[in-house]
N, CA, C and O atoms as a GROMACS GRO file, in nm:
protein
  544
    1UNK      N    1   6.640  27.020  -6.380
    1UNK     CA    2   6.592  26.886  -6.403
    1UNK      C    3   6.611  26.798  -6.279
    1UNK      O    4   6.539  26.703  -6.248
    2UNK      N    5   6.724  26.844  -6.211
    2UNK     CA    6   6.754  26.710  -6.046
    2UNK      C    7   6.592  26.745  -5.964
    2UNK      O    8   6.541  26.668  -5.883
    3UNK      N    9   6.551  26.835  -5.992
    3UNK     CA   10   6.448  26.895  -5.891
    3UNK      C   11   6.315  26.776  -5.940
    3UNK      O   12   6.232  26.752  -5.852
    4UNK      N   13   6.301  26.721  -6.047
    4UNK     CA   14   6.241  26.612  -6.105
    4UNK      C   15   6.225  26.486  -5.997
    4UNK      O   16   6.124  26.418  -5.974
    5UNK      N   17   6.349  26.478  -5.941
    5UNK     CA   18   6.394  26.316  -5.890
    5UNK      C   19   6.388  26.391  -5.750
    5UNK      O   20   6.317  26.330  -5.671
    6UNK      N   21   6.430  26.477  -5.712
    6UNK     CA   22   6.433  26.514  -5.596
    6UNK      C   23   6.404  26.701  -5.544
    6UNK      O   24   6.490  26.788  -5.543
    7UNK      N   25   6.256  26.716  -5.507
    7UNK     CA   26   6.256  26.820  -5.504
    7UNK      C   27   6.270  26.954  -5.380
    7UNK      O   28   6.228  27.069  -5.366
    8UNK      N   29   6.331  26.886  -5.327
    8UNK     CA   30   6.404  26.974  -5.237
    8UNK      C   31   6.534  27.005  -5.244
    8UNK      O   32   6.611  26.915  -5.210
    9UNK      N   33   6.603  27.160  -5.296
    9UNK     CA   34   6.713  27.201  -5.359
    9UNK      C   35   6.789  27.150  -5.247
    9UNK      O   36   6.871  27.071  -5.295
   10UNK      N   37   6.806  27.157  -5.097
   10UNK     CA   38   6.876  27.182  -5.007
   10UNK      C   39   6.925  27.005  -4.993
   10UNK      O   40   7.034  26.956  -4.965
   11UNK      N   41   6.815  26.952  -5.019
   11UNK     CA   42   6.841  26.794  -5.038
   11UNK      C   43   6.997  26.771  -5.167
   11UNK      O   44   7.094  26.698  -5.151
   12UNK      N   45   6.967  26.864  -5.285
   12UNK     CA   46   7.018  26.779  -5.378
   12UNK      C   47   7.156  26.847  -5.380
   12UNK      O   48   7.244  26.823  -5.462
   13UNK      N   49   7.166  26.973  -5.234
   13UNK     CA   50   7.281  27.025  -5.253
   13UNK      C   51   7.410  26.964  -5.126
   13UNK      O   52   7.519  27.008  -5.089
   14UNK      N   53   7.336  26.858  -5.094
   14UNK     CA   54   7.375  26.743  -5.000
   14UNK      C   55   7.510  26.701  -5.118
   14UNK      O   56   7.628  26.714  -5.085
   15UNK      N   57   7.478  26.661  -5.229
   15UNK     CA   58   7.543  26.536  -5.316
   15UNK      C   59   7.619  26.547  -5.451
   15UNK      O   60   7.683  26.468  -5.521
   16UNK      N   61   7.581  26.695  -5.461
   16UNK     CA   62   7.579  26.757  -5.610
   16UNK      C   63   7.745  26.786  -5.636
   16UNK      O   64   7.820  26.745  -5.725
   17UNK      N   65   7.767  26.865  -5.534
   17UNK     CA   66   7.906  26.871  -5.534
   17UNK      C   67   8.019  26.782  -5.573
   17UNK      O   68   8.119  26.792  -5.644
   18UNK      N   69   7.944  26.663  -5.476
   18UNK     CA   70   8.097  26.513  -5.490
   18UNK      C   71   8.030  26.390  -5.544
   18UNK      O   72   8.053  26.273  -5.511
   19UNK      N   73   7.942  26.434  -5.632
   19UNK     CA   74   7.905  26.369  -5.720
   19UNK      C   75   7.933  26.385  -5.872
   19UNK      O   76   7.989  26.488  -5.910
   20UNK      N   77   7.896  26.291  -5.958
   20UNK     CA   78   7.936  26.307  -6.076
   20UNK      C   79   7.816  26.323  -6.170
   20UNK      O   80   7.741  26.226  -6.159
   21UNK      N   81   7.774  26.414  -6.260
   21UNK     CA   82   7.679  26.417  -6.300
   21UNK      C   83   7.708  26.350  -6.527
   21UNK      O   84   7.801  26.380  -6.601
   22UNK      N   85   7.580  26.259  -6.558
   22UNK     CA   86   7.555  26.238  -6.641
   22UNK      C   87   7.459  26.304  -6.723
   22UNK      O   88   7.384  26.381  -6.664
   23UNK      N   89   7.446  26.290  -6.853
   23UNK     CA   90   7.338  26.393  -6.926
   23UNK      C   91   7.350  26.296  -7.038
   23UNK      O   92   7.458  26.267  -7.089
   24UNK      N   93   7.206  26.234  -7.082
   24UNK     CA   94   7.219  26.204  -7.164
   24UNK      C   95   7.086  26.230  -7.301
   24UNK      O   96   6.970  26.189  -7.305
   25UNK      N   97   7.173  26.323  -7.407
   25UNK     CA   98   7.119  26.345  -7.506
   25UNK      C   99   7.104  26.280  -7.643
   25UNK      O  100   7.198  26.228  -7.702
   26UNK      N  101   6.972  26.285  -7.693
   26UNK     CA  102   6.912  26.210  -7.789
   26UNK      C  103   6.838  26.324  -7.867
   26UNK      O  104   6.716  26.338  -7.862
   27UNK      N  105   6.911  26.396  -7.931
   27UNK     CA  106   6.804  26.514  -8.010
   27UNK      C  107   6.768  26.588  -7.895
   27UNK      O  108   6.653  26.625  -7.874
   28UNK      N  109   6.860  26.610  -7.822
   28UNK     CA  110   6.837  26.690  -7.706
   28UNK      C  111   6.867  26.623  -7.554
   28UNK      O  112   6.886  26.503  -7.536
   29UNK      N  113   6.866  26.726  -7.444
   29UNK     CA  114   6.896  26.656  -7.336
   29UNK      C  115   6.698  26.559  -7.292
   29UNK      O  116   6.580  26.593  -7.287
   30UNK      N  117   6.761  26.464  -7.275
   30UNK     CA  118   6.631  26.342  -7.202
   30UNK      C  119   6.647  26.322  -7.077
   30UNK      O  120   6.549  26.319  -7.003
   31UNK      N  121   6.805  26.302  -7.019
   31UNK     CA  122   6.766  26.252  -6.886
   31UNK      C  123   6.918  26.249  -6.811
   31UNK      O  124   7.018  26.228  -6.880
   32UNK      N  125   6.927  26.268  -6.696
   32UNK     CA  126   7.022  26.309  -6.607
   32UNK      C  127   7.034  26.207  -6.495
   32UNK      O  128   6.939  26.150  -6.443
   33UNK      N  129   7.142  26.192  -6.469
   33UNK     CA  130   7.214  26.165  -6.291
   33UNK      C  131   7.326  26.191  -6.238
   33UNK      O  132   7.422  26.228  -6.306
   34UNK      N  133   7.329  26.178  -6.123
   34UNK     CA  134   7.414  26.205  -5.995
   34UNK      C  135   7.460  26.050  -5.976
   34UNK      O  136   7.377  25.962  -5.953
   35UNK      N  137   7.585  26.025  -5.986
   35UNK     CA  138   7.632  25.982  -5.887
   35UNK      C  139   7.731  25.995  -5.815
   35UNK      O  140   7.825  26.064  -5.856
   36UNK      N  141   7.738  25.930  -5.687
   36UNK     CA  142   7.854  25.939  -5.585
   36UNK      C  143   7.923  25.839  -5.552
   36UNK      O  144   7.868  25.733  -5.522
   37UNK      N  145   8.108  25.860  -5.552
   37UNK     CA  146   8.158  25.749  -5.555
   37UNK      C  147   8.157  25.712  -5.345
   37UNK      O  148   8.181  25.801  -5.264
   38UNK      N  149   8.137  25.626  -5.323
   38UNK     CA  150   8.150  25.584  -5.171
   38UNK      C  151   8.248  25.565  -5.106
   38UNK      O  152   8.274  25.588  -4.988
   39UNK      N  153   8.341  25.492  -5.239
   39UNK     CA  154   8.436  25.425  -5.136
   39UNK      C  155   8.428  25.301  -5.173
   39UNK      O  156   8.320  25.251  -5.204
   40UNK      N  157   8.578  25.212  -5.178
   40UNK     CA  158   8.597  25.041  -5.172
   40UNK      C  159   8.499  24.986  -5.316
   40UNK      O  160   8.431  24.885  -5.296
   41UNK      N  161   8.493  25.043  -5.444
   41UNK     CA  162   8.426  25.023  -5.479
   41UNK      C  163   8.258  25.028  -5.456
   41UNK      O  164   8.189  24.950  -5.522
   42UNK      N  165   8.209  25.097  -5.387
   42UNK     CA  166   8.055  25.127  -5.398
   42UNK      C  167   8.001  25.302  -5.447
   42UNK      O  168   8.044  25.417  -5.435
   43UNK      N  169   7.910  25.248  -5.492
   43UNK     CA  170   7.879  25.382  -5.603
   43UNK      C  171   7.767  25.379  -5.503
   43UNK      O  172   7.731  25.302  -5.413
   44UNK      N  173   7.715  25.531  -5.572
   44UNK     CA  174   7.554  25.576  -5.533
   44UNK      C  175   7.481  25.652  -5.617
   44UNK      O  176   7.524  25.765  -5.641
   45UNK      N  177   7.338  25.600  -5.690
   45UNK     CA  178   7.302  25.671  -5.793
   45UNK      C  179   7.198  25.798  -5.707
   45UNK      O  180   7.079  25.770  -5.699
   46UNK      N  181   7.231  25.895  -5.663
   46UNK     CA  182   7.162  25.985  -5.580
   46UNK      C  183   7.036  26.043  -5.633
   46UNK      O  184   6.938  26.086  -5.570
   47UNK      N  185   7.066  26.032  -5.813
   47UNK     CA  186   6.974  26.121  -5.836
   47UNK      C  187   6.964  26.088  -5.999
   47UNK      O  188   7.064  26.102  -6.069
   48UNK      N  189   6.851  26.049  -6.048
   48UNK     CA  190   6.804  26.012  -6.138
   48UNK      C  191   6.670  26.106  -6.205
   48UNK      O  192   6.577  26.133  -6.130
   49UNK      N  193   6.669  26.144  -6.317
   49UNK     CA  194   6.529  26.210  -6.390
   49UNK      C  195   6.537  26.206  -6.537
   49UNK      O  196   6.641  26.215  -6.602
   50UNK      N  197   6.392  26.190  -6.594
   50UNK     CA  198   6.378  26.232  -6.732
   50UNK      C  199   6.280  26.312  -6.727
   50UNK      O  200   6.206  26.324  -6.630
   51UNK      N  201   6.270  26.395  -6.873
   51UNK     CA  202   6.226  26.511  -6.890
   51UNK      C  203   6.072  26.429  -6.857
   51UNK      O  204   6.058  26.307  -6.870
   52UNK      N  205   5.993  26.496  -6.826
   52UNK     CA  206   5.842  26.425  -6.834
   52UNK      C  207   5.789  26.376  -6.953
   52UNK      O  208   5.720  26.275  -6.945
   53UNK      N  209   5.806  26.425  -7.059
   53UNK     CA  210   5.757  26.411  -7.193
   53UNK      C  211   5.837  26.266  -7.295
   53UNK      O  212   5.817  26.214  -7.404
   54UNK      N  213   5.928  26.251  -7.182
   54UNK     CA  214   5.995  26.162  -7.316
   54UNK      C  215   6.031  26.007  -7.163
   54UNK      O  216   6.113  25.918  -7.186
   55UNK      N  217   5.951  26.014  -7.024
   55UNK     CA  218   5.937  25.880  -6.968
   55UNK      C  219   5.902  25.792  -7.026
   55UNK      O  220   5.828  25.806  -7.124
   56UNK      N  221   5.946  25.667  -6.981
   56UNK     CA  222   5.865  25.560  -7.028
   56UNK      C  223   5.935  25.521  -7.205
   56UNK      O  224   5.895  25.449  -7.296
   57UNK      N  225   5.988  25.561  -7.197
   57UNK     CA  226   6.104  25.545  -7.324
   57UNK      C  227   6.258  25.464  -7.332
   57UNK      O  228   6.331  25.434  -7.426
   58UNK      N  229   6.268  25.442  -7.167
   58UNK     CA  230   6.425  25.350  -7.183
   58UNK      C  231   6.520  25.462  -7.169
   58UNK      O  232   6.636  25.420  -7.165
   59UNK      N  233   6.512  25.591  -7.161
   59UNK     CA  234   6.622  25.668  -7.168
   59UNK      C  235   6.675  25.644  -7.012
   59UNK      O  236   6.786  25.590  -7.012
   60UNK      N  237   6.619  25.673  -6.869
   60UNK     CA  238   6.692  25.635  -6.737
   60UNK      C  239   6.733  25.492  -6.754
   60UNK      O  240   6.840  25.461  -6.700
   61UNK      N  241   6.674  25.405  -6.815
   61UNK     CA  242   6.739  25.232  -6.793
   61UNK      C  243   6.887  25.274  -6.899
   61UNK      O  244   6.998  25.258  -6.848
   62UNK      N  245   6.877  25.326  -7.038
   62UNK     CA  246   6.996  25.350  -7.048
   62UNK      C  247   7.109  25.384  -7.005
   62UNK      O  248   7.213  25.319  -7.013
   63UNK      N  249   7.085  25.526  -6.940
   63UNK     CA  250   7.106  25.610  -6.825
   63UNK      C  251   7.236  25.492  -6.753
   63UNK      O  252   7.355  25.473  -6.780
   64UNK      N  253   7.155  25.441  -6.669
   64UNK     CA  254   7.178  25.311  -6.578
   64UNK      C  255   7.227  25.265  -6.640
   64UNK      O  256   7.344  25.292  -6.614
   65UNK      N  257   7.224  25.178  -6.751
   65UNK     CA  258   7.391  25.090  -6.810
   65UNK      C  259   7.496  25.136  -6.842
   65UNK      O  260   7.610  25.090  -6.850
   66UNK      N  261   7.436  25.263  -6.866
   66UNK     CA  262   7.603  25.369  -6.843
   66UNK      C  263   7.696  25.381  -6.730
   66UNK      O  264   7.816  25.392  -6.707
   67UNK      N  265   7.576  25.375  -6.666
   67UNK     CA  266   7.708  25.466  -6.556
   67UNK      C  267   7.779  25.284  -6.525
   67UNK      O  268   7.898  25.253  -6.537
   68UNK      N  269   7.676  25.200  -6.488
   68UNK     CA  270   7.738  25.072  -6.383
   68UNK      C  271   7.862  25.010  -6.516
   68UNK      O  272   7.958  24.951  -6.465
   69UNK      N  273   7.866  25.021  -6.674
   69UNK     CA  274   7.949  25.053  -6.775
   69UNK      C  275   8.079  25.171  -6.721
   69UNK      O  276   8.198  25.144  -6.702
   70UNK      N  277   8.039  25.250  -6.711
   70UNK     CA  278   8.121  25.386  -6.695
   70UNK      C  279   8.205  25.333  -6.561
   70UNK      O  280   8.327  25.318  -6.569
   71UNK      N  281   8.156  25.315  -6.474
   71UNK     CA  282   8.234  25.305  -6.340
   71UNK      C  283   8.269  25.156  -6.296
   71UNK      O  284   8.205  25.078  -6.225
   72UNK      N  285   8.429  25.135  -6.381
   72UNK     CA  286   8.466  24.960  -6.399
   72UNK      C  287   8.524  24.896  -6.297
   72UNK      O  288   8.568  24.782  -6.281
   73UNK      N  289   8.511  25.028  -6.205
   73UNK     CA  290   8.583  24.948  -6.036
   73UNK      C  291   8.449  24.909  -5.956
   73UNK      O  292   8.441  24.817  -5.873
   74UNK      N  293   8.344  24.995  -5.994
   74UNK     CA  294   8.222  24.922  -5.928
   74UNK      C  295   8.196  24.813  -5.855
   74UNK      O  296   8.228  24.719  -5.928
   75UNK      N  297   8.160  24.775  -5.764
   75UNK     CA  298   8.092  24.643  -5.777
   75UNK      C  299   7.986  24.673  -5.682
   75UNK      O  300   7.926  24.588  -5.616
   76UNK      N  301   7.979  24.720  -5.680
   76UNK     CA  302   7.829  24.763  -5.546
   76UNK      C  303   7.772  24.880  -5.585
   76UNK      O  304   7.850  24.974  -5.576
   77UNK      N  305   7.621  24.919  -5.640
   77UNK     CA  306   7.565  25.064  -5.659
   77UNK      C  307   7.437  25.061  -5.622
   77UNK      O  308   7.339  25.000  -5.665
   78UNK      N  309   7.457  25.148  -5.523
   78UNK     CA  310   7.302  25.146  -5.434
   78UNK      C  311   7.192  25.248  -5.540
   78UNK      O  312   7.221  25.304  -5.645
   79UNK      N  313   7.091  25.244  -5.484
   79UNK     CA  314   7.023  25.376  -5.475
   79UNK      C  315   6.891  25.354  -5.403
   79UNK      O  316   6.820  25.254  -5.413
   80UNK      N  317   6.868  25.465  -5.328
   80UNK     CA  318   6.751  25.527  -5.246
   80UNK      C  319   6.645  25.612  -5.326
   80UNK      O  320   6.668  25.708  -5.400
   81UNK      N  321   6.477  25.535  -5.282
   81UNK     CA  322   6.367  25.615  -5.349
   81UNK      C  323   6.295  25.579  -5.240
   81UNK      O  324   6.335  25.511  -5.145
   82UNK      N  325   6.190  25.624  -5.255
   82UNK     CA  326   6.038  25.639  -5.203
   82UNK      C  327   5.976  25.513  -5.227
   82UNK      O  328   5.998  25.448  -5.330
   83UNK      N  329   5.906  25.480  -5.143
   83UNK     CA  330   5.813  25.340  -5.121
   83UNK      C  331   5.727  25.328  -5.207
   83UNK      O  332   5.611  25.300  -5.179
   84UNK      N  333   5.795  25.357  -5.398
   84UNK     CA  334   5.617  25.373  -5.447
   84UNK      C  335   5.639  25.252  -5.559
   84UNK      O  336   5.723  25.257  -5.649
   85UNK      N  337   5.568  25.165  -5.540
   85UNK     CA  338   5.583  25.039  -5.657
   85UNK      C  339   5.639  25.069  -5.796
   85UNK      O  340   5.731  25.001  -5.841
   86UNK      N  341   5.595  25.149  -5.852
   86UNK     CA  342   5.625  25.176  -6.029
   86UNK      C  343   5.789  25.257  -5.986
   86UNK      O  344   5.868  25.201  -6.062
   87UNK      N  345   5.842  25.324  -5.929
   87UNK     CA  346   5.980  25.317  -5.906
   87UNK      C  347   6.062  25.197  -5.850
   87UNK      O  348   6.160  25.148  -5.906
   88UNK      N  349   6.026  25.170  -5.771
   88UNK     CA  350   6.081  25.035  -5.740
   88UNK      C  351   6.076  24.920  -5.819
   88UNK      O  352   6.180  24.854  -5.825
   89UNK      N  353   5.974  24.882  -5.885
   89UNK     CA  354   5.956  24.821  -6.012
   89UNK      C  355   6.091  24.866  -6.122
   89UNK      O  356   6.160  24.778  -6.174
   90UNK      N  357   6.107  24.967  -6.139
   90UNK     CA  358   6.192  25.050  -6.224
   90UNK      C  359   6.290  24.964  -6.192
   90UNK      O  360   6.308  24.856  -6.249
   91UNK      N  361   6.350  25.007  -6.107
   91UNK     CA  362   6.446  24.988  -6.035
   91UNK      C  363   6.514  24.814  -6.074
   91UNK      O  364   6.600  24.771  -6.151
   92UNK      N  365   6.419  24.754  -5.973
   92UNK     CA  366   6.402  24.600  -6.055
   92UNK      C  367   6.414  24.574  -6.171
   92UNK      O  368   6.493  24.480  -6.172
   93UNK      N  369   6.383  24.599  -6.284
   93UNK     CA  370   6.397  24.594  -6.390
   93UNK      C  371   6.552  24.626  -6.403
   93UNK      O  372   6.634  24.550  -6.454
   94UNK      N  373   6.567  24.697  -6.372
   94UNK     CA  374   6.756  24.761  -6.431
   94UNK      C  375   6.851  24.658  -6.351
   94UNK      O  376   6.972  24.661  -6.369
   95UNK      N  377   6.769  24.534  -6.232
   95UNK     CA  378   6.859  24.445  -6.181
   95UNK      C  379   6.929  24.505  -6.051
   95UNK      O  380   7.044  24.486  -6.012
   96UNK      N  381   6.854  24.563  -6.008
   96UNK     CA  382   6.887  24.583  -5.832
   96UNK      C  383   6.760  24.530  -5.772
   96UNK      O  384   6.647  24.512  -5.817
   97UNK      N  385   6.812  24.513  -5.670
   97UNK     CA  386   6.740  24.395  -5.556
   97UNK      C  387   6.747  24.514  -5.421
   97UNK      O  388   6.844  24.578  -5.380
   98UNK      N  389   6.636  24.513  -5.385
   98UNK     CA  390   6.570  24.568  -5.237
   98UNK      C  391   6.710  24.554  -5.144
   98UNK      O  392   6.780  24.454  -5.162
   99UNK      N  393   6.743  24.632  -5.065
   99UNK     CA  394   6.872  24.604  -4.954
   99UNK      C  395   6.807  24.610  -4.823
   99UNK      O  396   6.768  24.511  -4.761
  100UNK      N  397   6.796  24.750  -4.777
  100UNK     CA  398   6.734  24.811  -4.693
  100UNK      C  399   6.639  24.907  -4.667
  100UNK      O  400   6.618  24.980  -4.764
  101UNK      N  401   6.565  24.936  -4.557
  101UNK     CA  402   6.528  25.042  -4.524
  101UNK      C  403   6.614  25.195  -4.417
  101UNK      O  404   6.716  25.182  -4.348
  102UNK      N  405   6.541  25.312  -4.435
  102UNK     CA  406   6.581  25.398  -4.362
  102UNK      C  407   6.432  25.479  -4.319
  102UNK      O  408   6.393  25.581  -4.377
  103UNK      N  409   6.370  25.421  -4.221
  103UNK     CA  410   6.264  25.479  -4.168
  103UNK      C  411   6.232  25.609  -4.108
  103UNK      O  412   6.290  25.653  -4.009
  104UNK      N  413   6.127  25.677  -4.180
  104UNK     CA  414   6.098  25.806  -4.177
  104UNK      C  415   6.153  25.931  -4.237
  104UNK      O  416   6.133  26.048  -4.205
  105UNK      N  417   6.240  25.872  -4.348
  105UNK     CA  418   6.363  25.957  -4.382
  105UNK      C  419   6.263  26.072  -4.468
  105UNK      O  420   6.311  26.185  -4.462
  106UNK      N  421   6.184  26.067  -4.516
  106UNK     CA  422   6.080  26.116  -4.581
  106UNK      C  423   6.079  26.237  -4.471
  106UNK      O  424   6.141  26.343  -4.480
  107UNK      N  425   6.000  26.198  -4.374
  107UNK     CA  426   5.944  26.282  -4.292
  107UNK      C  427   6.033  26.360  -4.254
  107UNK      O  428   6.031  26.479  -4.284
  108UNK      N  429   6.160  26.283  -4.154
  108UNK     CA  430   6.255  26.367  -4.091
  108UNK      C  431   6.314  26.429  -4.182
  108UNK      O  432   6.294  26.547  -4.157
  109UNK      N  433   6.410  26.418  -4.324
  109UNK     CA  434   6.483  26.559  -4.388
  109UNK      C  435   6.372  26.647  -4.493
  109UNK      O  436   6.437  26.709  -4.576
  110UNK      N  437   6.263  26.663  -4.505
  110UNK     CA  438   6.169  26.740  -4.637
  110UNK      C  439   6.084  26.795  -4.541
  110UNK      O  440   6.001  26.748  -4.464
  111UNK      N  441   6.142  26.951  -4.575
  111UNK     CA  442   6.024  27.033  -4.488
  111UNK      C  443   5.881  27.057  -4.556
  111UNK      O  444   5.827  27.168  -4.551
  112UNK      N  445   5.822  26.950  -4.620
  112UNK     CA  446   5.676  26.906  -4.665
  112UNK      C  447   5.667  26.779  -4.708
  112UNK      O  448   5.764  26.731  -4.767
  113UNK      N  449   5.566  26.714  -4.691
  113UNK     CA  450   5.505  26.577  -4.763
  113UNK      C  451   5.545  26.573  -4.899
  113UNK      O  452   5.502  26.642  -4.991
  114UNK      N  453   5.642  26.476  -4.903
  114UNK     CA  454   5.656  26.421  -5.043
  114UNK      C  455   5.544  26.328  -5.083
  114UNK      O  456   5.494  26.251  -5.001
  115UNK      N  457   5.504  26.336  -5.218
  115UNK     CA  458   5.414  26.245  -5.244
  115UNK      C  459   5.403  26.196  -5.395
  115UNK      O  460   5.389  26.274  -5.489
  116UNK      N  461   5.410  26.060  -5.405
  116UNK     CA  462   5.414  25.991  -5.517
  116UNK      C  463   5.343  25.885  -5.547
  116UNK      O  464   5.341  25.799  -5.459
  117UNK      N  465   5.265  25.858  -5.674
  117UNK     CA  466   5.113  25.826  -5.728
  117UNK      C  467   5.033  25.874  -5.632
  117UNK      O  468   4.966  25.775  -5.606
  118UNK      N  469   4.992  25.969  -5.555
  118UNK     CA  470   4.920  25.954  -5.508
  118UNK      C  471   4.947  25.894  -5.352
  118UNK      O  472   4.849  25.877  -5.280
  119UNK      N  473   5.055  25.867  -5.312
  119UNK     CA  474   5.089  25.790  -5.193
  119UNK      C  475   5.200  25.906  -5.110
  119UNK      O  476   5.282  25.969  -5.177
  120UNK      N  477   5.193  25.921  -4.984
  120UNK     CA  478   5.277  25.999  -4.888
  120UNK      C  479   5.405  25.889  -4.886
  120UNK      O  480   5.408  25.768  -4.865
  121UNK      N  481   5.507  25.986  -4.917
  121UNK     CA  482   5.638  25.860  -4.884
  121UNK      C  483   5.668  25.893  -4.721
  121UNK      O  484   5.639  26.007  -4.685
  122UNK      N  485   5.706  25.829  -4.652
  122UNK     CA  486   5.808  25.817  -4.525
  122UNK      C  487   5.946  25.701  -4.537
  122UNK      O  488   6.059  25.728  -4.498
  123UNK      N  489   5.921  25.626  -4.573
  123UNK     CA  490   6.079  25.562  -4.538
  123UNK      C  491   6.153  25.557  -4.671
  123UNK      O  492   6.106  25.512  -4.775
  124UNK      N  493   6.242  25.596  -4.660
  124UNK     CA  494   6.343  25.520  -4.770
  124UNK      C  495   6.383  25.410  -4.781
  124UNK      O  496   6.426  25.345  -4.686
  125UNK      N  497   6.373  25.358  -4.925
  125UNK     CA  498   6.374  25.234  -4.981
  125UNK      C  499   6.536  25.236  -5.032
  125UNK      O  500   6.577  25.342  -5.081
  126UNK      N  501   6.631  25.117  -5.022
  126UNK     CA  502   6.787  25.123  -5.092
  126UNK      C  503   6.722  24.995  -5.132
  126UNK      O  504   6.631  24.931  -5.079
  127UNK      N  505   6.811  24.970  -5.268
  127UNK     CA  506   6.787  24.921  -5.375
  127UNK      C  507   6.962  24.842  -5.399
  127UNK      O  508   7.048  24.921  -5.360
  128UNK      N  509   6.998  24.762  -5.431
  128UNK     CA  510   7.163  24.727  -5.466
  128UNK      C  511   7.160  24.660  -5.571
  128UNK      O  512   7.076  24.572  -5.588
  129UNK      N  513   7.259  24.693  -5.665
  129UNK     CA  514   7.304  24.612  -5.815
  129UNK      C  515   7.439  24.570  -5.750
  129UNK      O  516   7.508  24.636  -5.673
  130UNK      N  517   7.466  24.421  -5.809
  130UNK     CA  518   7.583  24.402  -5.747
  130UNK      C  519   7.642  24.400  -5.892
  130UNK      O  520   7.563  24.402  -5.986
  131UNK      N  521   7.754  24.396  -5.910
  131UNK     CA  522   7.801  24.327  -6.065
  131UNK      C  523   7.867  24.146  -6.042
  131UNK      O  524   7.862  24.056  -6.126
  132UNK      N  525   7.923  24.140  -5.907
  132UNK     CA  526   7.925  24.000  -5.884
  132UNK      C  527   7.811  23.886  -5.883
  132UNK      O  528   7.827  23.765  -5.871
  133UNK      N  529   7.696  23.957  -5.898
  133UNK     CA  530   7.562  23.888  -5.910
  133UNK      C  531   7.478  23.882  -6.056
  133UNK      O  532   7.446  23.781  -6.118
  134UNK      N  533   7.453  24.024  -6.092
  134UNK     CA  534   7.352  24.060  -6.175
  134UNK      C  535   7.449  24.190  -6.239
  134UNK      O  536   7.515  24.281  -6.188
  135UNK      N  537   7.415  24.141  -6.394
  135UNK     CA  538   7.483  24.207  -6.513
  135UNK      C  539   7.358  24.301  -6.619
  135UNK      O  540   7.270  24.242  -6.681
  136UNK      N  541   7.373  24.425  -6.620
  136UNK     CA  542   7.227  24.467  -6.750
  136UNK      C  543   7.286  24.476  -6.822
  136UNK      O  544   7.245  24.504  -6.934
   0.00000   0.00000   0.00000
C-alpha cells in the first residue's frame, strides 16, 4: 500500500525503517502512514495512502488527526508532495500551510517521471501544521 503514496520502493526504503507506521482499519485496512520523528519536536508525515476504492471518504484526514493527536510533543509536522492542486488542496484542508520548496526533487531522486492528474511532478512541495497556530 506505501507504493500508493510513493512509488518508488528504494524511495520508501529511505524512511520506513525510523519511521513509525499507522494503519487504520474500518471493516478492514483503508489507509496507512509513515511517520518520522525529526527531532526538537518536529514530525514528518513521509508517507500517506488509501486503498483506491474507499478515497475521498475522510479516512487519510482521519489518518491525520491521529497521528498530530498521537504525537503530544509535536509542534511542527511537515509533509512533502508533488505540485498537484487536489493534494495540496488535501493537505490544506487538514490545516497545513505551504512552507517550502525543494526544486527538481522529482527529477533528481525517481529513476522515471512521476506523474499526477495528468501533470509531470519536478519540485517538491513541504506543507507545515503547526499546533501553536492551527488545531484539526
Amino acid at each position: 500500500m506505501l507504493l500508493l503514496a510513493d512509488e518508488q520502493e528504494n524511495m520508501i526504503d529511505k524512511y520506513l525503517e525510523r519511521g513509525d507506521m499507522f494503519i487504520l482499519i474500518d471493516n478492514g485496512v483503508k489507509a496507512e502512514c509513515v511517520v518520522t520523528n525529526e527531532g526538537d519536536g518536529v514530525y514528518e508525515l513521509k508517507n500517506i495512502a488509501t486503498i483506491l476504492e474507499f478515497q475521498g471518504k475522510g479516512y487519510a484526514k482521519t489518518l491525520i488527526k491521529h497521528i498530530l493527536n498521537h504525537y503530544t510533543d509535536c509542534q511542527t509536522m511537515y509533509v512533502g508532495t508533488g505540485d498537484s492542486p487536489l493534494t495540496i488542496s488535501f493537505y490544506e484542508k487538514c490545516g497545513f500551510k505551504e512552507s517550502h520548496r525543494i526544486k527538481n526533487f522529482f527529477i533528481d531522486n525517481y529513476n522515471h517521471p512521476i506523474f499526477e492528474d495528468g501533470k509531470q511532478l519536478t519540485d517538491m512541495v513541504y506543507l507545515k501544521w503547526s499546533r501553536k497556530s492551527i488545531n484539526i
